[in-house]
N, C-alpha and C positions, 0 to 999 in steps of 0.2 A: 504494500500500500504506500503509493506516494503520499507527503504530508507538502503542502505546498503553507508558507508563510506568510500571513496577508502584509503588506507594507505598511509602515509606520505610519501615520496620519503625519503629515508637515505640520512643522509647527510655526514656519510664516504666517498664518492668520494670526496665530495669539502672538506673535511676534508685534504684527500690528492693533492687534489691542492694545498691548500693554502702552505704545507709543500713544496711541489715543488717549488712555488714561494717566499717562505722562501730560501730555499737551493740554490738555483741559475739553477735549473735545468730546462736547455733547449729545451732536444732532449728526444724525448718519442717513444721508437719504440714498437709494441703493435702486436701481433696476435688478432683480431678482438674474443670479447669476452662480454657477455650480464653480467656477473656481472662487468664491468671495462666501462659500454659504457658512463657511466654520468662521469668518469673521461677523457675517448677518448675525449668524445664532449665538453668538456669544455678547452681540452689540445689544439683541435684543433681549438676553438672560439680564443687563445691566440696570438695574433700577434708574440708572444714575443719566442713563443714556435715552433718547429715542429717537428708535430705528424706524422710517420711515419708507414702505414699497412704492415706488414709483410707476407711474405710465411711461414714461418716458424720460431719456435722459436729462431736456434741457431744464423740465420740474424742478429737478435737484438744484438745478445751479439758483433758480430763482429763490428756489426754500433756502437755499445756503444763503446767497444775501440778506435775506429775511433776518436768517439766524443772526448772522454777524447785526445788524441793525439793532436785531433784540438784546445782543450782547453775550450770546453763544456762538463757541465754533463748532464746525462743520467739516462733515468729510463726505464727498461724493463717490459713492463704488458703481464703475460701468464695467466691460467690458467696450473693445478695441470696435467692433462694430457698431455704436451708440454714439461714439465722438461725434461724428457726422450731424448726430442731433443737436450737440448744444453750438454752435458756428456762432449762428445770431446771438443766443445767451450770453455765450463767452465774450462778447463784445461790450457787451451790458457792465462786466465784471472788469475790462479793464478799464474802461472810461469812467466808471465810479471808484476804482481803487478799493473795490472788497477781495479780500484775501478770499481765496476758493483753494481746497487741498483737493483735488482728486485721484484717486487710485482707479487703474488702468486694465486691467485683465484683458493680455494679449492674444488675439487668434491673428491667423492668414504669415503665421511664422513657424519657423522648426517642427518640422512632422505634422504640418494643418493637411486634414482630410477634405475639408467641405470649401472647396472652389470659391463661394460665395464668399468666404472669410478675405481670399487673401487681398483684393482690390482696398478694402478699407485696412486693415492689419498693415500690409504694407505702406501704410503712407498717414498714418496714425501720430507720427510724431513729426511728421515735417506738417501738417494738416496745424497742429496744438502749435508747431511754434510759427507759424505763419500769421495765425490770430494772436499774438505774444505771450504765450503759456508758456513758461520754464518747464524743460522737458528732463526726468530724471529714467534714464532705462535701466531695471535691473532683470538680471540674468542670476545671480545666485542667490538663491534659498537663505542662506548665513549671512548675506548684505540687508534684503528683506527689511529688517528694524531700523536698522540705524540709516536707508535712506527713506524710511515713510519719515526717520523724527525730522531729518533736516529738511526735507520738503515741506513739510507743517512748518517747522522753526522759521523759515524762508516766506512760506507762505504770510505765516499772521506775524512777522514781525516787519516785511515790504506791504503788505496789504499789495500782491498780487498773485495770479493764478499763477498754482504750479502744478504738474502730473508725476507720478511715478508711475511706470508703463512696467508692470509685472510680468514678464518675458514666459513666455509659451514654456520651456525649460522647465520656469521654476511653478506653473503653474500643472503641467504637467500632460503627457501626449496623451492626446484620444487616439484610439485604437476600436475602430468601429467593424474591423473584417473578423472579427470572430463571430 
């Protein structure tokens, strides 16, 4: 009898909580997404916090303003095919100078299966810094924490939008042929 080992759950999401609850970060408004759900569910276990499901991505950006205005920070979780949504929003965010932190969940890179992904995936961070979003790319799983802190640190202490683009790698390959 083979015994097969199931893999270790990553611990980049509570990586990035903890960063959350380092920063003072509130309000998490999320387009429901399977690489971000162990950060959802933990955002949403937080009395302290409220985790907010979205229609759409550019919602978030607009409740993030909100938030900052009300005097909460804010973190926005898409995935790499949603950017395309907030274009207009985003513009809103730099011409007012609200601090927006967004977290990125990458497809249409490393091992992407579904076609559709890769026109937006590829073009995801020059797209973020063409409307002037401070673009941070991470690839390793053990960088994870320490670039969501400085991206928040950067974010709310310029009061401008930044991204961390969570790399396909460290999110993890679909494998849909079995």
């Amino acid at each position: 009898m083979k015994v097969t080992k199931k893999p270790a759950a990553p611990t980049w999401p509570l990586d990035i909580y903890n960063v959350f609850k380092k920063v003072g970060i509130r309000q998490i408004a999320y387009v429901p997404d399977a690489g971000h759900t162990v950060l959802i569910k933990s955002c949403h276990a937080d009395k302290a916090m409220r985790a907010v499901s979205l229609t759409t991505e550019e919602e978030g950006v607009a409740m993030l303003a909100g938030s900052w205005l009300g005097g909460d920070r804010g973190a926005l979780l898409m995935q790499s095919s949603g950017v395309g949504n907030c274009i207009n929003m985003l513009g809103t965010i730099r011409e007012c100078r609200f601090p927006l932190l967004t977290l990125v969940t990458m497809r249409g890179e490393w091992g992407e299966f579904n076609p559709w992904q890769l026109p937006m995936g590829q073009s995801t961070a020059k797209v973020l810094d063409d409307v002037g979003v401070v673009v941070n790319h991470v690839n390793d799983a053990a960088l994870v924490g320490e670039t969501v802190f400085a991206a928040a640190m950067m974010a709310f202490q310029t009061c401008r939008p930044v991204a961390v683009l969570i790399g396909q790698r460290v999110v993890g390959f679909k494998d849909w042929s079995k």
